[in-house]
C-alpha positions in Angstrom: -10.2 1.2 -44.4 -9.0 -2.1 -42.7 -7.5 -2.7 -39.6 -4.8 -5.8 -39.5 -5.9 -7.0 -35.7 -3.4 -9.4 -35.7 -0.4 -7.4 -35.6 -2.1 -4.3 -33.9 0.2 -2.9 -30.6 -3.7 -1.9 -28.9 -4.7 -5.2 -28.5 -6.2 -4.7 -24.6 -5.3 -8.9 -24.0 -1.6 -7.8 -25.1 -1.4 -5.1 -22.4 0.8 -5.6 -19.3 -0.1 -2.4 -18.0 -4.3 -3.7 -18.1 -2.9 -7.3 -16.2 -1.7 -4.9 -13.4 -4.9 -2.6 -13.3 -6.8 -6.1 -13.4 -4.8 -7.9 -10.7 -4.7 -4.9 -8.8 -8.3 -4.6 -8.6 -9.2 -8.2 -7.6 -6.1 -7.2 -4.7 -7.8 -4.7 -3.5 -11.4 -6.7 -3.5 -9.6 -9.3 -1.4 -7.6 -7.3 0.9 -11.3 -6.0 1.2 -12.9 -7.7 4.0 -9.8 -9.0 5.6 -9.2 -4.8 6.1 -13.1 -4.4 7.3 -12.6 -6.5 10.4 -9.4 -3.9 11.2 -11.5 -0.8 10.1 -8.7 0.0 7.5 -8.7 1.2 4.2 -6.1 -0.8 2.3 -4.0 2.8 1.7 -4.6 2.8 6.6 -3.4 -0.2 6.3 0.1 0.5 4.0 0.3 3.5 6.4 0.5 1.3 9.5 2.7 -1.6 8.4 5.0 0.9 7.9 4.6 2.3 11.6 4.3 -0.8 12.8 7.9 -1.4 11.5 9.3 1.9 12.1 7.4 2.9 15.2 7.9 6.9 14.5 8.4 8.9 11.2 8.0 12.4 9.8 5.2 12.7 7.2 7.7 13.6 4.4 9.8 9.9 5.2 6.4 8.2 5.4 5.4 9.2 2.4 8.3 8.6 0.3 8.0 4.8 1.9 4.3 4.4 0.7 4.4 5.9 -2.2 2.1 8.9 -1.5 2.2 12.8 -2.0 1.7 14.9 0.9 -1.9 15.9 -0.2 -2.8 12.2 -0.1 -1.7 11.3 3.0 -2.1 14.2 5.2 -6.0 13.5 5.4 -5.4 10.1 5.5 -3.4 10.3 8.5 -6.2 12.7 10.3 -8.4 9.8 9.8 -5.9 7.3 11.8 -5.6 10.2 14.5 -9.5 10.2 14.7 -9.7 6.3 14.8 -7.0 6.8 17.7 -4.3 5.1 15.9 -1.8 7.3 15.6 -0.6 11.0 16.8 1.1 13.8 14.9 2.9 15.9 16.6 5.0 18.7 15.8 9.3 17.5 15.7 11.3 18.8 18.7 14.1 19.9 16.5 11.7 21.8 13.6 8.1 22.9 14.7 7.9 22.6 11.0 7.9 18.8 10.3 5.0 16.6 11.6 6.6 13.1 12.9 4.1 10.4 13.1 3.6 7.6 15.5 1.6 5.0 16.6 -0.7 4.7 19.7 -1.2 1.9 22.2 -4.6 0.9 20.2 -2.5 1.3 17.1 0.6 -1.0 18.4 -2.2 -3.4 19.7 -4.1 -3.4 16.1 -0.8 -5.3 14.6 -1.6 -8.9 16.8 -4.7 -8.5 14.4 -3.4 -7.3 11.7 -1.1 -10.4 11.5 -3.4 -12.8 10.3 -3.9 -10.5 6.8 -0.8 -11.4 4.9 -1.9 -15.2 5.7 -5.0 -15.1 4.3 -3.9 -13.4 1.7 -1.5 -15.8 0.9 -4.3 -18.5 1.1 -6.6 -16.6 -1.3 -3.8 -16.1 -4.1 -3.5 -19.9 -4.6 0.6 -19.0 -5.4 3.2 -20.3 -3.8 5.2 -17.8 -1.8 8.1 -18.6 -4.4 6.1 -17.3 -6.8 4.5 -14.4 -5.3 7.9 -13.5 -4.1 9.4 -13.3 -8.0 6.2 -11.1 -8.6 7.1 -8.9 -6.4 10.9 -8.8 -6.9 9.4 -8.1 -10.7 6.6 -5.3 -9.6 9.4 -3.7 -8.1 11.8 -4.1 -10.8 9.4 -2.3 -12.9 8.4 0.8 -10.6 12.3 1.1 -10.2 12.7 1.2 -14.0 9.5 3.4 -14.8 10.2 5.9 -11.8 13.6 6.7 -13.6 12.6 7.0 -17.2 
């Protein structure tokens, strides 16, 4: 039996989807030591620039924002209330729903934090043009495959 390699659809260079695992692997080895200095995890970190913007949410609109399920990010978020980042407290309106918010070591953890989107910026070697069409693509794409 031959194989025509040349006009083959599993040709792994071919593959967007192995670009994204690649490029999202050598993300996540740069974000890396950046994160180490803040004693995040990249996922702490997603979790705070979202608090950091928002100040206070319930865990159900914090994890539609990131991206997460519940079972993800329920014991990452115990981990931020051990590191004294955050609190979870039970809503005022519905003892049911757990809002989320940040602490004074977690508000002052964002002067730090700053410097990360910098360096990464430095470390990609793009111009924020072009990482800014990436992105606008990446999101084009989770938009289109979240609705298929």
């Amino acid at each position: 039996m031959s194989i025509n390699k040349e006009s083959s659809n599993l040709i792994l260079d071919k593959q967007l989807c192995f670009s994204l695992y690649s490029a999202n692997n050598a993300m996540s080895r740069a974000y890396r030591p950046l994160l180490k200095q803040l004693d995040l995890t990249y996922l702490q970190y997603i979790v705070m620039m979202v608090l950091w913007q928002e100040s206070s949410l319930n865990v159900k609109e914090l994890g539609h924002k990131v991206h997460l399920d519940s079972g993800t990010l329920t014991p990452l978020l115990k981990r931020l209330e051990i590191k004294g980042l955050i609190k979870r407290a039970r809503s005022e309106k519905d003892e049911r729903i757990r809002v989320i918010s940040l602490t004074n070591e977690g508000l002052a953890l964002r002067q730090q934090a700053e410097e990360v989107p910098t360096a990464m910026l430095c470390k990609s070697k793009m111009s924020v043009d072009e990482l800014s069409a990436l992105k606008a693509t990446c999101d084009l794409l989770l938009t289109n495959l979240n609705h298929s």
